[in-house]
C-alpha positions in Angstrom: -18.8 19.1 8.2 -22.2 19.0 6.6 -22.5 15.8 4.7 -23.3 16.3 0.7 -26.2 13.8 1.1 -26.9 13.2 -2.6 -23.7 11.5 -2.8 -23.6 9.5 0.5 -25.3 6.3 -1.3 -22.5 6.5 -4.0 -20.7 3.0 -3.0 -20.5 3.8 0.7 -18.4 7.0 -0.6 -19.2 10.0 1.8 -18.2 13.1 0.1 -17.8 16.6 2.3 -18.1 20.1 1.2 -14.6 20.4 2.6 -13.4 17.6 0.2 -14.8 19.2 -3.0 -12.5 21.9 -2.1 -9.5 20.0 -2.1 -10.0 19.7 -5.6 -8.2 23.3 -5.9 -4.0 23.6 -6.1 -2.3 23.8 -4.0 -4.1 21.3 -1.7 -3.6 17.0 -1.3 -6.2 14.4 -2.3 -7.6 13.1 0.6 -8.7 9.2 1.1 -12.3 10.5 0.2 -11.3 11.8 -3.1 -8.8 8.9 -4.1 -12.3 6.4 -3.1 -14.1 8.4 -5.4 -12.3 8.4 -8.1 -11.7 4.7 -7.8 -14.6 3.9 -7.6 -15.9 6.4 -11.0 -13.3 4.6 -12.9 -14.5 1.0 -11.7 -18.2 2.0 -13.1 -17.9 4.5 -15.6 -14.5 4.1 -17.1 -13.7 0.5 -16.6 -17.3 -1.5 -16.1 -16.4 -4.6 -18.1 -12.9 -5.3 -16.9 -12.0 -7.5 -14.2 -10.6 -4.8 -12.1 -10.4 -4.5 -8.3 -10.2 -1.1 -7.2 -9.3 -0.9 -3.5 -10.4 1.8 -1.2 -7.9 3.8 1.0 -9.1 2.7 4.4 -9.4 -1.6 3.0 -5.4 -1.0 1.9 -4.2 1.0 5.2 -5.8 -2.0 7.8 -4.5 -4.5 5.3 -1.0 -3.0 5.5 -1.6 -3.0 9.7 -3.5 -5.9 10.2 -0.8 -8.8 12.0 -3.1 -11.8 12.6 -3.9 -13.7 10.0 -7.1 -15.3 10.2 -8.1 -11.4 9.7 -6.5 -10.7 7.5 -7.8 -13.4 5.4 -11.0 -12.6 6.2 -10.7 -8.7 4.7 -9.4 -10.1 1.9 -11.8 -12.8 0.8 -14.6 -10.7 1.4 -13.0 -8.9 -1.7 -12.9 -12.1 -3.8 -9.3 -10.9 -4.8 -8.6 -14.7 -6.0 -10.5 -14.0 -9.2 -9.6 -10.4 -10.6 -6.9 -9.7 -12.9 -5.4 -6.6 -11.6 -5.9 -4.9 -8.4 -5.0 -0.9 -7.4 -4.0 -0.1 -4.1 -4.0 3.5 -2.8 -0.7 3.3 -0.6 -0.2 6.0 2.2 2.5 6.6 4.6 0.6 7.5 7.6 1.6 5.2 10.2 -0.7 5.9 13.0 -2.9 2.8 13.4 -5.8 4.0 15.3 -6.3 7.0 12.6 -6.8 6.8 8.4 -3.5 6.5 6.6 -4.7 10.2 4.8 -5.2 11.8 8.4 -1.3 11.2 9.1 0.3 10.7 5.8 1.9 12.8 3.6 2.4 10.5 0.4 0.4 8.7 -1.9 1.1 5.8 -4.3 -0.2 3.6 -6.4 1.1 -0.2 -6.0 -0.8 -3.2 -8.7 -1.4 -6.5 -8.4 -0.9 -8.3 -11.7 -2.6 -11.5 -11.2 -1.4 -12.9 -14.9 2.4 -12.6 -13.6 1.8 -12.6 -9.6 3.7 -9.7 -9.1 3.1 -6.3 -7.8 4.3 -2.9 -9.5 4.5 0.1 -7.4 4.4 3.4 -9.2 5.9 6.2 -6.6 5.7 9.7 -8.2 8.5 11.2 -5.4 11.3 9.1 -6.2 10.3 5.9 -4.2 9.4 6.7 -0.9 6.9 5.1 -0.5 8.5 1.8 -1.0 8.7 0.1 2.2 4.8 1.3 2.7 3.8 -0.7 -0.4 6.4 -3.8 -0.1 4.4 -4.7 3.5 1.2 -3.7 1.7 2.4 -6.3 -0.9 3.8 -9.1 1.9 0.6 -8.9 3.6 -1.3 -9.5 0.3 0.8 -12.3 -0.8 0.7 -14.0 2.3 -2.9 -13.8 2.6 -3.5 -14.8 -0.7 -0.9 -17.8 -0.4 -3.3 -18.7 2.5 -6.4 -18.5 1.0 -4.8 -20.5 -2.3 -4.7 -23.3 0.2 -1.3 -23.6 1.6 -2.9 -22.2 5.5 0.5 -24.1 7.0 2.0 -21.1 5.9 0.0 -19.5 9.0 2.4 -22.0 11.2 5.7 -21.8 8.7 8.2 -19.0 9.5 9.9 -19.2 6.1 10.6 -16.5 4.2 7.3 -15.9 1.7 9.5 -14.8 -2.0 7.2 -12.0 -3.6 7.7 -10.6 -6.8 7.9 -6.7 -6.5 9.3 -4.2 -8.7 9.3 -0.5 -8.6 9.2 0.4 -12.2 10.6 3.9 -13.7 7.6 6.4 -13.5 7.2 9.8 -14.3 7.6 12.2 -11.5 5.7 15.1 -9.6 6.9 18.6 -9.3 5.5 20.3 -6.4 4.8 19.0 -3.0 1.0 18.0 -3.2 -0.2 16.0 -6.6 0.7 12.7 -5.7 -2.6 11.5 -5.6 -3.4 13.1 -8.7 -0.4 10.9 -10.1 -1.6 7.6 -8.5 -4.5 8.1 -10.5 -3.3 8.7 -13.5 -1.1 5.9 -13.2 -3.9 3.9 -12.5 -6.3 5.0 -15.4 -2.8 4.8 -17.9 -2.2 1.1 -16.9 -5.5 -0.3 -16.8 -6.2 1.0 -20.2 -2.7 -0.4 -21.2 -3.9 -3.6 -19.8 -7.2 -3.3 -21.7 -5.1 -3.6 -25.2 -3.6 -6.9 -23.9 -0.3 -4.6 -23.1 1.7 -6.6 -20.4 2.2 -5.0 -17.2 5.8 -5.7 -16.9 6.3 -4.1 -20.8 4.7 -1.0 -20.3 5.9 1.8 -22.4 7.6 4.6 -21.6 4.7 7.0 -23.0 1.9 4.9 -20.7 4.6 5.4 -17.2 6.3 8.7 -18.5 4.0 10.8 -21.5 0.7 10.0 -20.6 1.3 11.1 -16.6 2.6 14.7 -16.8 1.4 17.6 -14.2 -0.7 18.6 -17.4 -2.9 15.3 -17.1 -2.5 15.8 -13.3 -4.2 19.2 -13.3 -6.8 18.2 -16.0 -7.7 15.0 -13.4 -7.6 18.1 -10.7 -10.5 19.5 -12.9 -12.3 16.4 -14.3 -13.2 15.0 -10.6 -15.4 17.8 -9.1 -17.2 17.2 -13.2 -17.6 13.8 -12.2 -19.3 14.3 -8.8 -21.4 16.6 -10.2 -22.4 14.1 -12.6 -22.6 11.2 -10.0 -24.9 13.8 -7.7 -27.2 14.0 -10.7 -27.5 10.6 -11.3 -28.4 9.8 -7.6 -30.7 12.7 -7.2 -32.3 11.9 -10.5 -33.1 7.8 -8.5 -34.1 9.6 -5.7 -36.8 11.8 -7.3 -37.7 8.6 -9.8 -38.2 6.9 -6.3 -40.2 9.6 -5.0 -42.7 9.2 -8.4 -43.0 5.8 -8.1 -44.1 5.9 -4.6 
């Protein structure tokens, strides 16, 4: 597909004719879309906050990776010690030598909450994503259990306890907006959060009111807006470049 070059320098974010389209119902969020977005709320919605917003592709070889020393390598490099919250994009593809999006069929949203090291996973389709994001989470908590300093736990076959809950979250009604979901669940709870809200006391009208297929489709609308924006502003650098030079 013909690359949509104005947007290729967007924080390594490649965006595709083909994906703009998926921005149209009936049609799935791919990982391109679900990057995006993440990464527009990191800098435009959420630029202050200590935030961690993980990309598809970093999440599905985090879930798959099985030695440790890489593992702990992905996940320093994201300096995940220091942030307060972290989103994870979870899909169920489970094809290892292709993206999670390219053989999935589900997306989730699973949090980190560094403040009560726990993770929260938010499953639109009545939790079936959970074993998906409970390894997701295992892998993390190992890792991060490494990196904290106990690295005998590389050697140590106990079990690792991880705090993991799957809290009551409002619920899709067709086949294909889950990953308009996980990112409305993302954008409620980090603005939750934001108000000093604890994670573990959201409200019902964060997890239930606020996420509806309403704010589903108006997220459906908002994202082409926002490439369009993000295409302006790089295009705009571009041609400031251009003058300088």
């Amino acid at each position: 597909p013909k690359r949509m070059q104005e947007l290729a320098t967007f924080d390594n974010v490649n965006l595709y004719k083909s994906d703009i389209k998926l921005c149209k119902a009936p049609n799935y969020l791919n990982d391109n879309l679900i990057d995006f977005t993440f990464e527009y709320f990191r800098r435009k919605i959420f630029p202050k906050e200590n935030f961690l917003f993980i990309t598809a592709g970093v999440a599905y070889v985090i879930r798959h990776e099985n030695d440790m020393e890489d593992l702990v390598d992905t996940i320093e490099a994201l300096d995940v010690t220091k942030k307060r919250l972290i989103f994870f994009p979870v899909n169920d593809g489970s094809d290892v030598s292709m993206s999670g999006s390219t053989t999935g069929t589900h997306w989730s949203l699973l949090v980190y909450d560094s403040a009560l090291d726990s993770y929260f996973h938010y499953d639109s389709y009545g939790g079936s994503n959970e074993s998906c994001a409970y390894h997701l989470a295992k892998k993390m908590s190992s890792a991060i259990q490494y990196i904290k300093g106990n690295k005998k736990q590389k050697e140590k076959k106990t079990k690792l306890a991880i705090k993991f809950f799957q809290p009551k979250c409002s619920q899709q009604t067709n086949g294909y907006d889950c990953g308009l979901y996980l990112l409305c669940f993302a954008k409620e709870i980090a603005q939750a959060i934001t108000k000093n809200v604890s994670q573990d006391k959201l409200s019902y009208k964060v997890l239930h009111e606020a996420v509806t297929r309403i704010s589903a489709n108006k997220l459906r609308n908002m994202i082409p807006k926002w490439i369009a924006e993000i295409s302006r502003e790089v295009l705009g650098n571009t041609n400031e470049e251009k003058n300088v030079t």
